[in-house]
C-alpha positions, 0 to 999 in steps of 0.5 A: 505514556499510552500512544496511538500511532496513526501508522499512515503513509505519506506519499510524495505525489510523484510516487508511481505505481508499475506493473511488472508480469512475471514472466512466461507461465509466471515462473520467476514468481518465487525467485522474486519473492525469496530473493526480494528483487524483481527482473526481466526476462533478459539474463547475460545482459549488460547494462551500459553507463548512465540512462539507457534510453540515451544508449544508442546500444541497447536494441544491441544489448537486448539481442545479446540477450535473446541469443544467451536465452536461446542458448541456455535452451539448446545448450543447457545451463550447465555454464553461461553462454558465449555470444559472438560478435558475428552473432549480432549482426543483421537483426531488425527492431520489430514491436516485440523488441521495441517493447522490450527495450520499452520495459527496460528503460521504464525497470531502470530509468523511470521507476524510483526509489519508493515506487510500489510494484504490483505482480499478479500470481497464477489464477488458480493461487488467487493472489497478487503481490505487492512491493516498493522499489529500494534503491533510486533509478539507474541502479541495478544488482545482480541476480540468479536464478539457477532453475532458468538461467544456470550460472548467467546472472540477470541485472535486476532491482531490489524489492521489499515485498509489502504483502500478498493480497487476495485479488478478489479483493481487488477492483476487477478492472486492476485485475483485469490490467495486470493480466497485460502481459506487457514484461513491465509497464505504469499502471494507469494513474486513476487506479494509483489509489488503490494500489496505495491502499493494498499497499499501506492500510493508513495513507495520506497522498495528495489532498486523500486521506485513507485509514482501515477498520478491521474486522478480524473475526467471523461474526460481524453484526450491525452491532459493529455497524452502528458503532462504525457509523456513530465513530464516522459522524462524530469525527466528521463534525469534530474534524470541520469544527477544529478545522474551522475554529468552531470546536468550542461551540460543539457538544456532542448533541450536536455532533450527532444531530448535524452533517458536516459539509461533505468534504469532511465526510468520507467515500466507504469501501466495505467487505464485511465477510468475516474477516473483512474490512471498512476503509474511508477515504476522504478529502480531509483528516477525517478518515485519520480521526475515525481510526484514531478514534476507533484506537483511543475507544480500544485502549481506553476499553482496557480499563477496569473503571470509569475512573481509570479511563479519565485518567488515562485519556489525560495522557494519551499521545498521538504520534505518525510513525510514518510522516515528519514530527512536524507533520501539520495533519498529525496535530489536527488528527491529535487535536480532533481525537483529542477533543471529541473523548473528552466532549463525550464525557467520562459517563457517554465514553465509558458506555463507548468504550464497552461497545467497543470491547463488545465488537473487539471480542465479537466481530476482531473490530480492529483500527489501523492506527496502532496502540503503542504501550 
């Protein structure tokens, strides 16, 4: 059976997004995307039992630290530094180390098993890389790193490392932000939304439904622009109609000729250089429709006639690999794409379907939802 997997995350809303620098001149950038964890700058230390920002002793703990750094630097790391009791006396709680004990307490106790955490690289790479947190708060493994610290381990977080995104492709104002250079600190939760969507091309996080249109290759024309805007109104009309039990009063003339109520129309965030991307977001499914939608017309246009497209539009499954089997958004996804290619008719869809192959050989036009064979 021919299946389209919508492939769109759903977020628990608690879900936070941190951001973490990766030390002085960025240099346990590679560390932490080979060694798929993340760290700070604070080897030989120990972290106590339970939370610790109920440890009366870790501005004790930090200095420990700092002492190990400054011993690695004189002494060489050859073998981890010795650090006497005498040597932690008499030491004040300035900004800098509230800061730092700020920065472990959010590493350790806030950040939570399924948290994304976003890293800037060097200017001149122009990169970010992006990464979700694998194990719930107040766990910790060890970890290396030869080149700074010698044999000293370093407490640190396991990663799964999502992707490197360009950071021209970013908001410059998140830019701008992870250039704090704040050892780890929480984004600022207006800007979660698109740390969600560098993340995940499909998502659903709250009442916001985001889905990804592609385009791959260099010749983006309004050709594919056209299509885009056919497939986004008809699957915003569609959508209100199955979502308000009117589906069976619309044809596709009117689907055409009417506006849904704005709800279910998307915000459009493009970068059609060649390759680039359309990406919707909206209040409602409709976002999902569209890349469903845009994925049945990509299948359905590997069909060598009018007639073996109906039969396989009869057997199409709609499927999120990422969301429970009971997911309510699914079915109206399923229901909405559903619905639409069979109102079109064979004659109307077939015409559709060579628009598509056109813009895939033209332009890459590529959904996030996924064809599963």
């Amino acid at each position: 059976m021919p299946t389209i997997d919508l492939n769109a995350r759903i977020i628990p809303i608690e879900t936070r997004c941190w951001r973490l620098f990766p030390g002085s001149s960025y240099r346990f950038l590679d560390v932490f995307r080979h060694s798929e964890v993340a760290f700070l700058d604070m080897p030989g230390l120990v972290l106590p039992e339970g939370k610790l920002g109920q440890s009366k002793d870790l501005p004790k703990l930090i200095r420990r630290s700092e002492i190990v750094l400054e011993k690695l630097a004189k002494e060489g790391k050859e073998q981890a530094p010795t650090v006497t009791e005498d040597e932690l006396k008499n030491f004040k709680v300035g900004r800098r180390r509230q800061r730092n004990q700020q920065a472990l307490i959010n590493f350790f106790d806030h950040a939570a098993k399924g948290d994304l955490i976003i890293t800037p690289e060097p200017l001149y790479r122009g990169k970010i890389l992006i990464g979700v947190f694998l194990d719930e708060s107040n766990t910790a493994v060890e970890a290396k790193s030869p080149r700074h610290y010698g044999p000293t381990p370093v407490p640190a977080r396991r990663i799964r490392w999502l992707k490197e995104i360009e950071e021209n492709t970013v908001s410059s104002s998140l830019s701008q932000s992870l250039r704090h250079q704040h050892p780890f600190s929480l984004i600022e939760r207006s800007r979660f939304p698109e740390v969600f969507s560098l993340a995940y091309d499909s998502f659903v996080y709250g009442e916001r439904h985001s889905s990804v249109l592609f385009n791959r290759k260099v010749d983006y024309t309004d050709r594919e622009t056209s299509l885009i805007g056919l497939v986004s109104s008809i699957s915003a009309v569609f959508c209100e109609a199955v979502s308000t039990g009117d589906q069976d009063e619309i044809d596709l003339l009117t689907a055409l000729l009417s506006q849904a109520s704005m709800e279910y129309h998307c915000q459009q965030a493009a970068d059609i250089h060649s390759p680039g991307f359309n990406r919707f977001i909206s209040s409602t499914a409709t976002a999902l429709v569209i890349a469903a939608f845009v994925a049945s017309l990509s299948l359905l246009s590997a069909c060598d006639s009018a007639e073996s497209m109906t039969a396989t539009l009869a057997n199409i499954d709609y499927v999120n690999s990422s969301a429970p089997a009971d997911d309510a958004c699914t079915a109206l996804v399923s229901e909405t794409t559903d619905r639409i290619l069979k109102t079109i008719g064979s004659d109307k869809l077939w015409k559709m379907c060579q628009a598509m192959k056109d813009a895939e050989a033209r332009a890459g036009l590529e959904s996030s939802a996924k064809i599963i064979k």
